[in-house]
Each structure stands twice: as C-alpha cells, then as structure tokens.
Phi, psi and omega in degrees: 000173197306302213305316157289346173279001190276312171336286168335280170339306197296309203277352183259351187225089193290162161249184207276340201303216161276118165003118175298138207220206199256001192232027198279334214268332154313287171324308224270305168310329185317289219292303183303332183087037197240060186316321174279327166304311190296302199315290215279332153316301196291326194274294192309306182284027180284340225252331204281179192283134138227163169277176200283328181276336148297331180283327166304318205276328179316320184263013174280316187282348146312292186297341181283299162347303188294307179338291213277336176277019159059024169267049184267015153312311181330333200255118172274131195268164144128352189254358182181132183338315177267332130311286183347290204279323150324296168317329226218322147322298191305299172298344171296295176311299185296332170272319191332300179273006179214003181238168224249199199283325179297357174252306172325286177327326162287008184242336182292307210284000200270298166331319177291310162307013163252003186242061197260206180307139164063029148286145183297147104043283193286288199317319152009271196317288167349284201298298169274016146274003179251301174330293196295323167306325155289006204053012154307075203277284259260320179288326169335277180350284170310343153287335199252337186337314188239040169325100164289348207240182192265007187272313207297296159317290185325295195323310173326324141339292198254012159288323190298325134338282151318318170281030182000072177232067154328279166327334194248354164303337192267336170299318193277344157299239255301315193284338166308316165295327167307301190325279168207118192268335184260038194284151158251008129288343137332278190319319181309283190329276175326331160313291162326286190289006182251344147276353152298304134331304172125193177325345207274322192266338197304288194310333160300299186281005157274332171286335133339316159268294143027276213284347163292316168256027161253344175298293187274313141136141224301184170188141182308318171315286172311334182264358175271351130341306181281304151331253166030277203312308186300312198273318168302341164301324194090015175282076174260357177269357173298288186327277183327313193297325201281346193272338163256042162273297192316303209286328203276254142039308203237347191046042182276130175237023169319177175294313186289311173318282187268055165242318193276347179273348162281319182307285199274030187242322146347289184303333200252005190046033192264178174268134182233003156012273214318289165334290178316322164296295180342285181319289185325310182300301293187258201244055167299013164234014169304140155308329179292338188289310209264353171298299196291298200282314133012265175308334173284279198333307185293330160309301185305300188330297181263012166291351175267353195244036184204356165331142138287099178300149170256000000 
C-alpha cells in the first residue's frame, strides 16, 4: 500500500531526523489531515518495543489527533513537558472560537513561561501554533526560528508565508529538503510555497496534490489545498466541486471549508448568503466574520445619509 512503499523509500534514504522508525505512518497520516487514521495507527503500535522518546512522541501525536479532531476533554497534562503544552493547545483551542480575550491570555502567558533554557522541540512547536492562531506571527517565529526537527522548519514555511517573506520561506523549503526531501511533509511545504507564489505555480501543486491524494487518499485538508490550487489557477468551479466534496464526503464544517467555499463561489457570482450565516454564526472571531460585519457597519453608516424620505 501507498503508506509502505513510502517507508521503503524512507529506508533507502536516512536523514539528519530520527531513523526510520515505527511513527513513519503516523506522522505521515498526522501530517495528510487523515486525523481518525493517524489516531487509530497511534492506538495499534501502542503495545510495540520503542524507545522512550518515540513513545513520547506517539503519544504527543495521539494527542494532536484529539486536538484537530476537536475532542479536547481527551488531552492530558502531567505526563511530560510536551503534553503539558498539549493541554494548554487543548485548552485554547476550545476557547478560541466563541470565548474572549480575558479567558485566552492566560493560556498564552502560561505557554510562555515554558519556554525558557532546555525546552523541548514539541513545546516549541505547540506554543507557535497557539501564538499564530492568536496573530502573534513574530513570537511564533521565535519558537521555531532556529528549528532542529523538519516540523519546526514547516512552521517557519508558513509563518513567512504569512509575513509575506516569500525568500525566506523558500529557504527554509530548501533546509526542509535537506533535511528529508522525500518527506511527506516537505511536499506538503512545497504545496504551500507554490501556491504562495502565485499562478505561476498552480499547475506544480495541483499536480502534487494529484498525486498525494491518490497515493493516501482524500482529506478535508488536501482537498481545501486543492480548492487553493484550483482558484489560484482560475479554475472555480474545479475549486467549488472540490470543496463540496470536503463537505459531502467528510461532512467538514471547518473555517477553511467555509471561508474557501464563499471565496469560490464569490468568484463565480453564485449566492453565499447561506455561507456568510454560517461563518458569522459558527466562527465569530474568525478575521473573515469580523472583516464582512466591519464593512456592513461602514455600509449601513453611509446608506443613511443617501436615504430618500418618500
């Protein structure tokens, strides 16, 4: 099947990482958005001989799994520095989309005090995806900035990304390749700086993703990736089918399904009424949520002043 011949591969090429190991298939669904997969891969090697920093990380990434699957009663604090900072994701996270700034901050500031001398790698990590998830892109940045493992280099990707620092996003691809080039999170990464480029690029990530989901097999992620792709092409109605594939298929109500699906439906002079409630509704600290009622306030403001008495 796809995931072992990737092993195989893996086995032909060691890297500056960890060996290839017993977490390739893990990682690698983790990594894909295939969340229920990974989970149930992480729960079967629960039993096999590893060394104690693979059982950690299995059991960090079992917890990232509950995380993305939005099950965070599941994340436990107390078994290791990088739980803890799991715990505290988990915690963020539940709040994040309906609870305010006086309950978050005190999960930032918590976060921060860990990341003083001999912090780990995973706490790193942990800490800028909940920074970035706050808009803290430069604190992000600072966990990861001088990043040994290839996840810590992804993030770097996409905060740079985000800092519209293209160059230094392409740089840190590059160290990503060194690093382990037949990764599937490299390729993910490359997806990212090719579409971040712009039109030019669209037709490399689609064929990449192409070839990813047909090897692993769709995912709400890969396929709003793909949406992505398609809309940087100018493809929306490619775009749309794929984005209701995430919804028919996957039943995905995430932010990205519906935030790429009014984009590309937009595009199309189709009706997003429906969509916009959602969003509004749903994910009310989303920037796009709070950007559209931002502009109806400024709408409403000067439509009173062109009133017509009757």
């Amino acid at each position: 099947s796809g995931p072992n011949n990737g092993k195989q591969r893996q086995l032909q090429h060691p890297t500056t990482m960890a060996e290839p190991d017993e977490l390739y298939t893990l990682r690698a669904q983790f990594w894909l958005g295939h969340y229920q997969m990974a989970l149930d891969e992480g729960k079967s090697i629960m039993r096999r001989p590893m060394s104690p920093q693979l059982k950690q990380e299995r059991e960090e990434f079992v917890a990232r799994c509950y995380i993305a699957m939005k099950d965070y009663g599941k994340v436990i604090a107390g078994e290791s520095p990088g739980m803890d900072a799991l715990a505290l994701q988990a915690q963020y996270e539940s709040l994040a989309v309906t609870g305010s700034e006086a309950q978050t901050q005190p999960i930032i500031h918590q976060l921060q005090s860990m990341l003083g001398d001999g912090v780990t790698p995973s706490v790193q990590l942990t800490a800028a995806h909940v920074f970035l998830q706050a808009g803290m892109k430069k604190e992000a940045l600072m966990c990861v900035h001088n990043g040994t493992t290839l996840e810590q280099v992804s993030m770097c990707v996409q905060i740079y990304i985000l800092l519209d620092r293209l160059d230094l996003a392409k740089q840190s691809l590059q160290q990503m390749r060194k690093m382990d080039e037949d990764s599937m999170l490299t390729q993910l990464s490359s997806v990212h700086v090719a579409l971040a480029t712009g039109s030019s690029m669209a037709a490399e990530a689609i064929h990449t993703l192409n070839q990813v989901s047909e090897q692993y097999g769709p995912s709400p992620m890969l396929l709003n990736l793909m949406a992505c792709a398609y809309m940087q092409a100018g493809k929306y109605a490619d775009a749309e089918s794929k984005l209701e594939q995430a919804r028919t298929e996957f039943s995905a109500t995430d932010v990205d399904t519906l935030v790429n699906s009014i984009v590309a439906l937009q595009y199309q002079q189709k009706p997003v009424g429906e969509l916009v409630m959602a969003l509004k509704q749903q994910y009310p600290n989303h920037f796009m949520a709070q950007g559209l009622d931002t502009v109806q306030g400024a709408f409403d403001r000067e439509s009173v002043k062109y009133r017509v008495a009757a």
